[in-house]
KOLDODREN-396934 format. One record per residue (C-alpha): x, y, z. Coordinates in steps of 0.05 Angstrom, whole numbers, plus 5000, padded with zeros to 4 digits. Layout:
N
XYZ;...
END
This chain:
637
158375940999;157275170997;154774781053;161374501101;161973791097;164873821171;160773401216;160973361298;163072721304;167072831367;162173111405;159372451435;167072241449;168373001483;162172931525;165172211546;171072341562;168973021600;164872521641;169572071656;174672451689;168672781740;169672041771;166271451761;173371061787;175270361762;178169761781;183769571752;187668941754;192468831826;187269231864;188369911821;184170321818;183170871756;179971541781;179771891712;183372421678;185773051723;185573551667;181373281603;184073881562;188673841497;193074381494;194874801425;202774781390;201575231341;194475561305;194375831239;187376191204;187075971126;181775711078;180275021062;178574660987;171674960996;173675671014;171375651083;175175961137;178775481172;183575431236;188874951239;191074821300;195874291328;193673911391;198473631446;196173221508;200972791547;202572321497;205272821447;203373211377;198072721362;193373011315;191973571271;185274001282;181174371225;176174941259;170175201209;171375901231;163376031220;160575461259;165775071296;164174421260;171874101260;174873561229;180973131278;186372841233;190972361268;198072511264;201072021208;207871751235;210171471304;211972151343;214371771410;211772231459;214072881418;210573581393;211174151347;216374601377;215075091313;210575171256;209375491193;203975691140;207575701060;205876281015;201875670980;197775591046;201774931066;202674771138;209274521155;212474241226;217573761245;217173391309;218872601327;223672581269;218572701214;217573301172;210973381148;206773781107;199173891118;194374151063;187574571085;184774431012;185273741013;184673671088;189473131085;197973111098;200173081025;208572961050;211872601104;218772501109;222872211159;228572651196;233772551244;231772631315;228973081340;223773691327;224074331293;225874931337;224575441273;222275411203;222075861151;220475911071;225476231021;224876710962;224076070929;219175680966;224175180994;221575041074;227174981119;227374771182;232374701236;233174251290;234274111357;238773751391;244273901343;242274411298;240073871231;237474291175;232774091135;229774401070;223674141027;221774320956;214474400949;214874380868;220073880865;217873500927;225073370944;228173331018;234473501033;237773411104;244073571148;243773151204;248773631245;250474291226;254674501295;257874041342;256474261411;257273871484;250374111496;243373981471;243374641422;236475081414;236575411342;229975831351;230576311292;232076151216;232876631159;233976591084;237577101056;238077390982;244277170973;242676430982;245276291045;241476021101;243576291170;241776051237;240676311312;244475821361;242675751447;242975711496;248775561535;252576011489;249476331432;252176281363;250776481291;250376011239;251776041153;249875491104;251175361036;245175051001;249674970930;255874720958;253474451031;258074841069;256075061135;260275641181;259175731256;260576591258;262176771322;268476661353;269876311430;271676981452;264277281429;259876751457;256976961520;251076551554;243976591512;241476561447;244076801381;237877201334;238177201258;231977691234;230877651155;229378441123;225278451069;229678821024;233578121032;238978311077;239577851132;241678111213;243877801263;243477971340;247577571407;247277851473;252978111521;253478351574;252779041560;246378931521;244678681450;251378661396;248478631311;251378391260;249978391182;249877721154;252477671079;255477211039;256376751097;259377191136;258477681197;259378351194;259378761256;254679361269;256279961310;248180141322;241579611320;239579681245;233479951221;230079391185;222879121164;222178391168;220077941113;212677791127;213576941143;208376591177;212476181232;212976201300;214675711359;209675231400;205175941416;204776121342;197376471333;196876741263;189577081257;188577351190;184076891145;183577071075;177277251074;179777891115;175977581175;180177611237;180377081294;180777451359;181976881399;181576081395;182175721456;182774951470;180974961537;174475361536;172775031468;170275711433;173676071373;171476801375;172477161296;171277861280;168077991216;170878401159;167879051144;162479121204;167478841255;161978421286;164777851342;161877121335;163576621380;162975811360;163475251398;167374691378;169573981401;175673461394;177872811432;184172701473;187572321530;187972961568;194073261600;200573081636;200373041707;206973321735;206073261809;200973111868;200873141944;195273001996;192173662019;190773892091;183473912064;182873072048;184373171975;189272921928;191673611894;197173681837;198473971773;197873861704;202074111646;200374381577;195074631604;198474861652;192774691708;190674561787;186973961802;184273691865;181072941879;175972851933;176872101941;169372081982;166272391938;170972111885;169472801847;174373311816;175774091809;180474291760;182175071752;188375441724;194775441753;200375961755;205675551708;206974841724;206674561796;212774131795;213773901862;208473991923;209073892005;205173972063;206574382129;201174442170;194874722143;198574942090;200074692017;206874921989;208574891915;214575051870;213675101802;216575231735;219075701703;222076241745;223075811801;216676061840;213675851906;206975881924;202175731983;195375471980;190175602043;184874992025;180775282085;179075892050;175775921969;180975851917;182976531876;187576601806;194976711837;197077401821;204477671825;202878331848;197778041915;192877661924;190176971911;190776311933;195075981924;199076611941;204176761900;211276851959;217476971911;221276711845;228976441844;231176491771;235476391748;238876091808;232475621802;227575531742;225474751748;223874641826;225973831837;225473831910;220774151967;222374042034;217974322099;222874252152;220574132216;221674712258;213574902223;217075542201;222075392144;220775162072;226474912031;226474901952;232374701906;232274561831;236474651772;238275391743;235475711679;236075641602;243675511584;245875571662;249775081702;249075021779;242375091815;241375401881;237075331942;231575811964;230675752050;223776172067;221676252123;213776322138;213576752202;217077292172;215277242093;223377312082;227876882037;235676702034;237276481968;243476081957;247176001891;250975361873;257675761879;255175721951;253575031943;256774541902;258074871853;256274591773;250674221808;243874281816;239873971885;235173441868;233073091929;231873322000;230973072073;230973372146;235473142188;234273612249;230774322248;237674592225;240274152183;238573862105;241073262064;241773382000;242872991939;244773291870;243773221806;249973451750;244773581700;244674291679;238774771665;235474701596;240074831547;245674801589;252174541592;253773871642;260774041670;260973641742;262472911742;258972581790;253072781839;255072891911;250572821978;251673392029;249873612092;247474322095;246874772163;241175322148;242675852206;248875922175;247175672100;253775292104;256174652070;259374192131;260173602102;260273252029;261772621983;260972351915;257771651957;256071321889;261871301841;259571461770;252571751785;247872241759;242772461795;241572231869;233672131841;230172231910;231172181994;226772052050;227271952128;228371142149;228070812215;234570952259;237071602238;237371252171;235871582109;233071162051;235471441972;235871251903;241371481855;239571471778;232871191787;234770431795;241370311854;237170461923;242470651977;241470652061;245371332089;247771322151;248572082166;251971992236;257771632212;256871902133;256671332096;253470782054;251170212089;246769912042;245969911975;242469561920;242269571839;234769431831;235169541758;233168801742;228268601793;223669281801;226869591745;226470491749;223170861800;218471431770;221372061747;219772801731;221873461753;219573331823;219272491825;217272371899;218671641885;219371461965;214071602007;212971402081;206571362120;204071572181;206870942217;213471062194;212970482136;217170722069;214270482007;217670641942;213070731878;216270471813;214270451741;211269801743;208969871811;208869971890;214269611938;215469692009;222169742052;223669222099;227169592156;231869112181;232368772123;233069352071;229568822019;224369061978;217568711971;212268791915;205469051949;202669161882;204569111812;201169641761;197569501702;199670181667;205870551676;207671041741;209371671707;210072081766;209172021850;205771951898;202972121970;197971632022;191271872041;186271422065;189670812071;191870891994;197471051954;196271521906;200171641831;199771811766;199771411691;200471921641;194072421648;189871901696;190371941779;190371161801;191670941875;193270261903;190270021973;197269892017;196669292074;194969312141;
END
C-alpha cells in the first residue's frame, strides 16, 4: 500500500485553539473582554468508513460547531493523518440533518439549501447544487442510482442523477400549517418514491418521478400525532408504518397507493447506507471495522480483518468550538453553563480565569441558583437536575447518583425547558417550557426540595395551546408567567396571542390572565423591578413595565430601532438584576440598564460581537455569550 499523502496540518491550529479556551482572556473593544471558547470540541453529523483514490481506509465524517455544517473531514483509518475540506457553499448557520454513502461510494447531504455530493477518491466535492430551503431529513438511492432526498420544512424532494448529473426538485410536496419532518424515504420497484411525514400528524407520502404527481395517503381521519415510517424490502416492495393509539398500523405501499395490513409484515430491508445526524456506518472495504470514532476524544479505534486486532489513532481538526446554550453564576464563584453538540458542562473560574469542561446529561437550557445549590433544566425530556459545587463533580445517572443529580423528567408535557424559577420560600423550584415533538401546550413542573416530590401541570391546566416562557416570583405562593404560542418541535401553533398570568402554587390554580400585548408571540423574558413592578419583554424587541397589583401595562416601549433584539435561545435570560437591585437588560449588540423612574434605557456597553445567549453578574461583571466564546462586560459603579 502507497504512502498517504495526508499530512497533520491542523495539529498546530488544534493545539492553539485547545490553548486558547484554558484562558488567556482578551480585551476587546467597549471594555469586553473575550475569555475563550467553553467547549473547543466539533461535534460529528454523520460518519461513514470507505476508501479513498489511493485505497486507504478512510472515515468521512461531517463536523458541526456553532456556526453550522462547516467542513467535511477525511480520517486515514491506519494513522489518523486527516485531511479538513471546507464546506463549499454559504450554509447560514445550518447542518446535515441526514446522510448517505452511494453504491458508487459517493457521499451525499443536503443542508443550507445545497445538495452536495462529496467524492473519497478524489477527496474533493465533485456536485453542488442549490435547493430550496432547508436541509435534508432523509436520503436514499434507487434501483437506479438516482439520490433522493427529502426536505424539511415542507417536505421538497429532490433527486440527483449521478450518470447524467441532472437535478431535479419539488419545492413542496405536502402543504401543511406546520414545519413537516419527513425522516424516512424509500424507492420502490415500481418507480414510485414514497415518503414518511411528522410530526404533528404523521402522514404517508407517493411520488411520481415520470409524471410528477405526488399523493398524500392517509386520510384526516387516520392521522394521529407522530411520525409516518416508509421501510423499503429488498424484494422491492415498499411498507409503510403510522402510529395509533393502539400501537403501530402497516400498510403496503404500491403503485402509489396504501394498502392496509392486518399483521406487521415480515420484511428484509434493502441494505442503503443513510441515516440521520447520528449515522455511523463502520464497515470499510477492506473488511476492517471501525469500532468507534469519536470527535471529542480525537481517537478512531478499527478492528482489523481476520486477527480482529484493535488500533487506536489519534487525529486532529480545527473549529470554532461549540454553542453555548446557557450560563449562570455558581454558589462556588464560577460562571457554569452548557454547551450544545457536544452536548457539555463548563465552568469559568474568573480568578484564576481557567476552565473545566466535562459531559453533560443532554443540553442545559436554562440554569438558576437557590442557595448552595445549582438547578438546571434541560433538553430533551424535560429533565431537572441539581448540582452540589461543594462536593467533586460525578456523570449524572438516571437510576442514582451523580452530581449534578439527576431529580425527574416532564415529557412530553415539557421537552425544551425556557424558564427556571427558584422561588423564594428556599424550598420550591419552578420549570416551564414547551411540550414534545408534534405537541401543542407545555406545562409546568413545581418541585419541591424538602420532600424530593413534584406536581406537574399540563397546559389543559394552564392555558391551554400555550407553552410558559418567562417566569417571576411575586410572593412565596404566587408566579407570573408569560407564554409563548409556539408549539413543540414539529408542532402545530393554534393560540393567537401569548397571555401573562398569575399562578397560585398551593393550589396550582390560574387566578388571573390577559393577552397585555395585542398581536404577540412570545412574552421573551420577566424579572422583578423596583415597586412591586415587574420588568418584561414580548417578542424580543417591545419592553413592557407590569404592574401586578392593579394588572396592567404601565409602560411600554418598542425598542426595535434604538437597541434593536434582546438575545434569544431556549432559556434567553435577557434581564438580569444585581445584587443592588439595578436591572440591566443584555441585547445583541450589547448591555443597557433600566432607569427606575424613568423606565429609559441607557447603553452601558455596546458589544463588538454578537450576544447569542444571557447572562448573570459575578464580580462586578456581566457575563454572556457570542456564539462558542464566554465574554463579560465590567457594569458601573
Amino acid at each position: 500500500m502507497r504512502p498517504s499523502r495526508y499530512t497533520p496540518l491542523l495539529i498546530l491550529a488544534a493545539i492553539l485553539a485547545g490553548s486558547r479556551s484554558q484562558g488567556a482572556s482578551v480585551a476587546l473593544e467597549g471594555d469586553v473582554v473575550d475569555h475563550g471558547v467553553a467547549t473547543p470540541l466539533s461535534q460529528h453529523r454523520g460518519m461513514v468508513a470507505t476508501a479513498d483514490g489511493e485505497g486507504r481506509d478512510v472515515m468521512l465524517v461531517w463536523l458541526y460547531d456553532h456556526r453550522g455544517g462547516y467542513a467535511l473531514l477525511m480520517i486515514d483509518a491506519e494513522t489518523g493523518r486527516t485531511r479538513q475540506i471546507a464546506t463549499p457553499y454559504p450554509w447560514g448557520g445550518d447542518g446535515p440533518f441526514a446522510s448517505l454513502l452511494s453504491s458508487r461510494g459517493r457521499y451525499y447531504t443536503l443542508f443550507g439549501g445545497h445538495f452536495s455530493e462529496f467524492d473519497p477518491q478524489s477527496r474533493a466535492f465533485t456536485f453542488v447544487h442549490k435547493t430550496a430551503p432547508r436541509m435534508a431529513m432523509s436520503l436514499t438511492e434507487a434501483d437506479d442510482g438516482t439520490v433522493w432526498a427529502a426536505t424539511y420544512p415542507n417536505t421538497g424532494l429532490v433527486s440527483f442523477d449521478p450518470k447524467g448529473r441532472q437535478m431535479r426538485e419539488v419545492a413542496s410536496a405536502n402543504r401543511e400549517n406546520w414545519a413537516q419532518y419527513p425522516r424516512s424515504l424509500a424507492a420502490g420497484s415500481d418507480g414510485w418514491i414514497y415518503v414518511g411525514i411528522g410530526t404533528a400528524a404523521a402522514q404517508l407520502l407517493a411520488h411520481d418521478p415520470r409524471s410528477g404527481e405526488t399523493r398524500a395517503l392517509l386520510d384526516a381521519d387516520q392521522r394521529g400525532a407522530g411520525t409516518g415510517v416508509v421501510r423499503r424490502d429488498v424484494s422491492g416492495k415498499v411498507f409503510g408504518e403510522i402510529p395509533t393509539p393502539k400501537g403501530p398500523r402497516w400498510f403496503e405501499l404500491a403503485g402509489g397507493r396504501a394498502f392496509p395490513l392486518e399483521t406487521r409484515p415480515a420484511f428484509q430491508p434493502k441494505p442503503v447506507i443513510a441515516g440521520d445526524q447520528g449515522l455511523f456506518h463502520p464497515r470499510f472495504p477492506s473488511g476492517r471495522v471501525a469500532e468507534s470514532c469519536d470527535t471529542v476524544e480525537r481517537t478512531i479505534s478499527v478492528r482489523e480483518a481476520g486477527t480482529g486486532e484493535r488500533k487506536t489513532a489519534g487525529f486532529e481538526y480545527s473549529g470554532d468550538g461549540a454553542h453555548i446554550v446557557s450560563l449562570a453564576a455558581a454558589p462556588d464563584g464560577t460562571i457554569t453553563g452548557g454547551t450544545s453538540f457536544p452536548m457539555r458542562m463548563f465552568s469559568y473560574d474568573p480568578k484564576r480565569d481557567a476552565w473545566e469542561n466535562r459531559p453533560a446529561f443532554g443540553q442545559f437550557n436554562t440554569l438558576a441558583r437557590q442557595g448552595d445549590r445549582l438547578f438546571v433544566g434541560g433538553y430533551g425530556h424535560g429533565f431537572l437536575l441539581e448540582w452540589n459545587p461543594a462536593n467533586p463533580w460525578a456523570a449524572t445517572a438516571k437510576s442514582g447518583g451523580g452530581n449534578p443529580a439527576f431529580l425527574t423528567e416532564c415529557a412530553p408535557t415539557i421537552n425544551r425547558p425556557h424558564d427556571l424559577l427558584p422561588m423564594p420560600d428556599g424550598r420550591t423550584v419552578v420549570l416551564a417550557g414547551t411540550p414534545g415533538y408534534g405537541l401543542t401546550g407545555g406545562g409546568l413542573l413545581i418541585w419541591n426540595r424538602a420532600s424530593g416530590s413534584r406536581r406537574l401541570l399540563h397546559h389543559e391546566q394552564l392555558l391551554p395551546d400555550q407553552a410558559t416562557m418567562s417566569l417571576v416570583a411575586l410572593s412565596p405562593q404566587k408566579l407570573l408567567g408569560g407564554t409563548t404560542i409556539e408549539a413543540g418541535t414539529g408542532g402545530e401553533r393554534k393560540a393567537k396571542e401569548a397571555e401573562l398570568y398569575i399562578l397560585d402554587l398551593e393550589t396550582g390554580k390560574i387566578t388571573w390572565r390577559s393577552a397585555v400585548e395585542p398581536g404577540a408571540q412570545s412574552i421573551t423574558d420577566l424579572a422583578p423591578g423596583p415597586r412591586g413592578l415587574v420588568y418584561g419583554f414580548s417578542d424580543r424587541t417591545r419592553f413592557l413595565v407590569f404592574d401586578p397589583a392593579r394588572r396592567e401595562v404601565v409602560h411600554t416601549a418598542d425598542l426595535k430601532d434604538s437597541f434593536g433584539p434582546v438575545v434569544t435561545g431556549q432559556g434567553p435570560r435577557a434581564l438580569i438584576r444585581d445584587e443592588r437591585g439595578r436591572t440591566f437588560v443584555l441585547f445583541q449588540r450589547g448591555v443597557t440598564r433600566i432607569d427606575d423612574a424613568s423606565f429609559a434605557l441607557q447603553w452601558v456597553a455596546k458589544s463588538p460581537v454578537p450576544a447569542t445567549a444571557g447572562g448573570d453578574i459575578l464580580g462586578g461583571r456581566l457575563y454572556f455569550a457570542g456564539g462558542s466564546h464566554l465574554y463579560s462586560v465590567a457594569l458601573p459603579d
